[in-house]
C-alpha positions as CSV (number, residue, x, y, z in Angstrom):
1,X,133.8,175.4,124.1
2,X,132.6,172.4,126.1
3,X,132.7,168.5,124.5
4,X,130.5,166.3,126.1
5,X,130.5,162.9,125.0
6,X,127.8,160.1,126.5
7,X,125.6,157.3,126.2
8,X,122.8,155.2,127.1
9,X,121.8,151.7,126.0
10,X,118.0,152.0,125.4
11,X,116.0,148.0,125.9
12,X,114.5,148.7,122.6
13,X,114.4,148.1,118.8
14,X,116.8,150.8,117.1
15,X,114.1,151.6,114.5
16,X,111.8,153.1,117.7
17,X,114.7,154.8,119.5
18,X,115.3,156.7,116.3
19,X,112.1,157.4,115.6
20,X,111.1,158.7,119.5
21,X,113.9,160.8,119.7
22,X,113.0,162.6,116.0
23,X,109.6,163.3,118.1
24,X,112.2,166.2,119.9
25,X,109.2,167.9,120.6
26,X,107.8,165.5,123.2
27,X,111.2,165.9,125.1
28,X,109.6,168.3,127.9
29,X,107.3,165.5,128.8
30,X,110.3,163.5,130.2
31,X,113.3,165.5,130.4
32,X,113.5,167.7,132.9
33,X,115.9,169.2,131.1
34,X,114.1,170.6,128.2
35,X,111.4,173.3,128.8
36,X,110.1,173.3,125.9
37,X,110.5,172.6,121.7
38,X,108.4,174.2,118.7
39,X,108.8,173.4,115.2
40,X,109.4,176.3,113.4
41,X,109.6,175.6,110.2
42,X,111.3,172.3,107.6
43,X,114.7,171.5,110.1
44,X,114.2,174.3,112.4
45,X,112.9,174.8,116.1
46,X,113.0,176.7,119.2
47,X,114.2,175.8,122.4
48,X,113.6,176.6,126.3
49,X,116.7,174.6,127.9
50,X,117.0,174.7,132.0
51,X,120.2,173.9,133.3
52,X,121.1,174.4,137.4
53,X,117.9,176.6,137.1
54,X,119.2,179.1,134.3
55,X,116.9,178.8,131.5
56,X,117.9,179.6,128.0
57,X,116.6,179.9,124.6
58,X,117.9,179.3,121.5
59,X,117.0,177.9,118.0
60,X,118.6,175.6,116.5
61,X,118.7,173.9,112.7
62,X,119.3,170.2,111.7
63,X,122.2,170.1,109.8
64,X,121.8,166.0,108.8
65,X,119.2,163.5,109.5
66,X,120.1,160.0,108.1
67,X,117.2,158.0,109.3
68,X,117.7,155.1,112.1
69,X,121.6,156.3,112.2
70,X,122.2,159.9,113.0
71,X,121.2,163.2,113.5
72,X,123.1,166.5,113.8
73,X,122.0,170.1,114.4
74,X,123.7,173.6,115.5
75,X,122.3,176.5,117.2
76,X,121.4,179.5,114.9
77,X,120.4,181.8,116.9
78,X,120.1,182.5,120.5
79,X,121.9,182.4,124.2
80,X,123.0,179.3,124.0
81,X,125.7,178.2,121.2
82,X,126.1,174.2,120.5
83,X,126.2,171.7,118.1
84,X,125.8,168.1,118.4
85,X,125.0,164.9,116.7
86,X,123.4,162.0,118.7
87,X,123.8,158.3,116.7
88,X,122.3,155.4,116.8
89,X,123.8,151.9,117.5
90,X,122.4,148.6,117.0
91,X,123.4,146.3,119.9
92,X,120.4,143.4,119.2
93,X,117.2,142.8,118.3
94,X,115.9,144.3,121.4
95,X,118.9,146.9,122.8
96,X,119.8,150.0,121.0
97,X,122.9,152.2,121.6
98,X,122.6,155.9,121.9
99,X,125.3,158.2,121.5
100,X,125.4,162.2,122.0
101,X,128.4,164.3,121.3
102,X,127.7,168.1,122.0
103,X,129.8,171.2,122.2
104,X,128.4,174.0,124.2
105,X,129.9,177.3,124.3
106,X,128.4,178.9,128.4
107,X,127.2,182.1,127.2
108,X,128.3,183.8,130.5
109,X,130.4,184.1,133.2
110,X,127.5,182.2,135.5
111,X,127.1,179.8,132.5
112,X,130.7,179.4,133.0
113,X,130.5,178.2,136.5
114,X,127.2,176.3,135.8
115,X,129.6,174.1,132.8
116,X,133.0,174.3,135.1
117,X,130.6,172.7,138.4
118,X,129.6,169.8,135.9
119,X,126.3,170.7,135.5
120,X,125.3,170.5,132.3
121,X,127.1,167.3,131.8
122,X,125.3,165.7,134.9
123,X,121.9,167.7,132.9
124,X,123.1,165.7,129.7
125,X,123.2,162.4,131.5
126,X,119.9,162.5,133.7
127,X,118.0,164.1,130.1
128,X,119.6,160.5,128.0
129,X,118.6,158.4,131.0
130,X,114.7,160.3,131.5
131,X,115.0,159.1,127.1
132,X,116.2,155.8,128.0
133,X,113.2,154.9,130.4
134,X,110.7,156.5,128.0
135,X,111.2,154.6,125.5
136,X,111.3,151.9,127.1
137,X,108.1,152.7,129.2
138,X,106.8,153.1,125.7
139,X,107.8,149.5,124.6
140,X,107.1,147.7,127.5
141,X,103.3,149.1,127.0
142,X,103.4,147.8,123.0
């Protein structure tokens, strides 16, 4: 199993990073990363994930939600096997801290290469940094 352990300092209040990135299933409107998110039901949703061009689904629960400090969820079901929490820090005012811890397990042996090339911890960064100027598009336009 792969850790992967980042962060992003986001120019905005921590109340509207939290609350932007509970809207997960806005996240293929930015992140080039994420294909696509449904709801499925009270802490649980589907996802379409592209990494290096290998696309994967899984579903995945939330496992805690404190609001404005942390949320957690693991995969339930799927090709792709993680769990991860992403907190929240407050830095000012104005500047929020955003930290994602993730274990992935690559489901194959091309997954395997994908992870061992450093692709889906450059995919992690470029998705925290397309969240990063979202929200702060967002707030600049408030």
């Amino acid at each position: 199993m792969t850790r992967i352990e980042e962060s992003v300092e986001v120019s905005a209040p921590l109340p509207a990073v939290y609350e932007q990135w509970t809207r997960y299933e806005e996240f293929p409107d930015f992140m080039r990363g994420v294909v696509s998110v449904d709801r499925t039901g009270p802490g649980t949703s589907r996802w379409v994930v592209d990494t290096a061009g290998v696309h994967r689904e899984f579903e995945a629960r939330t496992t805690e939600a404190v609001p404005g400090e942390r949320v957690a969820w693991a995969s339930v079901a799927g090709e792709v096997r993680q769990a991860g929490v992403v907190t929240f820090h407050r830095i000012d005012e104005a500047t929020t801290r955003v930290m994602l811890q993730l274990e992935i397990q690559p489901p194959g042996l091309l997954d395997r290469l994908v992870e061992a090339l450093g692709f889906i911890d450059r995919r992690v960064i470029d998705d925290l940094r397309d969240f990063k100027e979202h929200v702060e598009a967002g707030s600049r336009a408030a």
